[in-house]
C-alpha positions, 0 to 999 in steps of 0.5 A: 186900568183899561180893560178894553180888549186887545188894549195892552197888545195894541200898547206894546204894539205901539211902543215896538214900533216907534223903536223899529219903524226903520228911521233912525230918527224924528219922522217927518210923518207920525201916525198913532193909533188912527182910526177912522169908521163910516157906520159899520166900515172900519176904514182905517182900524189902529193903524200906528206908522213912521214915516222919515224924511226923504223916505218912499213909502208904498200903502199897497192893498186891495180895494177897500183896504183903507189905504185911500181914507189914511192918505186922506187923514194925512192930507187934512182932507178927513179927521181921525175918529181916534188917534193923532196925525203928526206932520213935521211934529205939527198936528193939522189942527190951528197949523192947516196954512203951514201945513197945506204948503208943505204937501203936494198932492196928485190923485188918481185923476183930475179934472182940467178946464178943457180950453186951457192949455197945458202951460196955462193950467201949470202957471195958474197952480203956480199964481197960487203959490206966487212962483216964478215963471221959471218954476213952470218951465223947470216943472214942464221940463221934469214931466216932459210936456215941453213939446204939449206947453200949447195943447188944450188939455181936451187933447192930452192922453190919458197918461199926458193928463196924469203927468200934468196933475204930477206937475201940479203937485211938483210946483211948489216943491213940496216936503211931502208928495202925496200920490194916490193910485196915479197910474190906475187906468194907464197902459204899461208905457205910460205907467212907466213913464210916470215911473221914470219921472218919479225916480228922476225926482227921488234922485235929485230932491229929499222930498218924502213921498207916500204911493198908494197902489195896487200895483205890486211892480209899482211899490217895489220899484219905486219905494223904499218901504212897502205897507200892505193893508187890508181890511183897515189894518196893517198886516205886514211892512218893510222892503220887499226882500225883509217882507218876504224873508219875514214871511218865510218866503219860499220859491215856486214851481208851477207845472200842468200834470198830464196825468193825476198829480197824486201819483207824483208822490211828492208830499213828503219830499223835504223840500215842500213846504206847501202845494195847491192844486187848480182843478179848473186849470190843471195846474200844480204849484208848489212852494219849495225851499229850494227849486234846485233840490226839488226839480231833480226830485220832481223830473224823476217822479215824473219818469217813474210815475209816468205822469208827464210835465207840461208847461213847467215854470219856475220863480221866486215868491212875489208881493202878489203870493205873499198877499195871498198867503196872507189873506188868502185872496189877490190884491186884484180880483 
């Protein structure tokens, strides 16, 4: 008998989600149990995940949540302190050449050599794996840096760059893609292009692939499955329509008073659910059950109250609210 606390709670836990991880069948990724602790930091604390085959996976969290440690243990770059890492049913230990060739690998920037040019840094990575010359052109081809293949890597964008360390990981057409934080730093159009690299790549190979962003218009667009973390834990997972109906996900009113929002007498219409207040901005925000039943109430309140309405939106609960509720805090500050 273990009378460690929270250990039955952990163990049943466990055993639900290996039933329900959403797969269907073998994972190509197991992950029990894993924790991984730096003095008093608890990096990554219990965290038990399934990955399928084919599947795009989000880890999506704040700094510091833990996201980049577990990848790091995915990786083989760290060992667990606790718990195991399955990859394809294998652990890392006495399997780390097999392994390593199944994976490829793009982090959130790298260094290239300065005078070599564009093609010459894909063929060297390609040297490596012993590919054909074709494999680099195909690779050229799919990051569109065909018209770049004779820039010196000292002239390539910020954005340039990070395709190039995309095309590093694509080389040997890995099992498993491993990207952390890639578009950190990018200006939207360059994210975007990532972005559409990336779809390309989902729809065309069965490659399973793990992003780790703070980038909540990142995870939903490009993952199947969403995992947020914080604080080494997972505190939620699932698509982003699941994690918000699982959350109980309302929809958003926002509006600037012109007078003392008080005097609305809004708190005990049926359709609110919750409400804040930005003093320092002057702005309402309510969570509504139905943004069609509340306006009428809201416009008419207004009307009779004499409290005008000003810069009124309206919208459906986000990755960001729900983290907030969550958490109380962004996933950003």
């Amino acid at each position: 008998m273990c009378d460690r606390p929270g250990y039955y709670i952990e163990k049943i836990s466990f055993i639900w989600m290996r039933k329900n991880d959403g797969l269907g069948k073998e994972p190509i990724i197991q992950i029990r149990q894993v924790r991984k602790y730096f003095k008093d930091v608890r990096a990554v604390d219990g965290v038990d995940l399934n990955i399928g085959e084919g599947e795009f996976l989000a880890l999506l969290g704040p700094n510091g949540a833990g996201k980049t440690t577990l990848v790091e243990m995915v990786e083989g770059l760290q060992k667990p302190d606790s718990g195991e890492i399955l990859i394809t049913g294998l652990p890392w230990k006495g399997n780390e050449v097999h392994l390593r060739s199944q994976l490829g690998i793009s982090l959130q920037e790298t260094r290239f050599i300065d005078k070599l040019r564009t093609r010459e840094v894909l063929e060297l990575f390609a040297s490596f794996h012993r590919l054909d010359p074709s494999r680099v052109d195909a690779v050229m081809d799919m990051i569109r840096l065909k018209e770049k293949r004779r820039a010196y890597t000292v002239n390539l964008s910020g954005g340039q760059r990070q395709r190039l360390a995309l095309g590093i990981a694509l080389l040997n057409e890995p099992s498993i893609l491993l990207l952390d934080e890639p578009t950190t730093g990018l200006d939207p159009n360059s994210r975007r292009e990532i972005w559409d690299i990336l779809m390309d790549f989902k729809r065309n190979q069965h490659t399973t692939m793990i992003l780790t962003t703070h980038y909540m218009e990142e995870a939903a667009t490009l993952c199947d499955r969403i995992v947020i973390m914080d604080h080494g834990r997972i505190i939620a997972r699932g698509g982003l329509d699941e994690l918000l109906n699982q959350n109980h996900s309302e929809e958003i009113i926002e509006f600037f008073p012109g007078g003392e929002p008080g005097k609305l007498g809004l708190e005990g219409m049926p359709w609110l659910k919750n409400y804040s207040f930005d003093t320092g901005r002057n702005k309402v925000t309510l969570y509504v059950t139905a943004i069609l039943e509340a306006l009428p109430d809201i416009i008419k309140q207004s009307e009779n109250c004499g409290v005008g309405i000003g810069g009124l939106t309206c919208r459906r609960m986000t990755l960001d609210d729900l983290f907030i509720s969550l958490t109380g805090r962004r996933l950003v500050e």
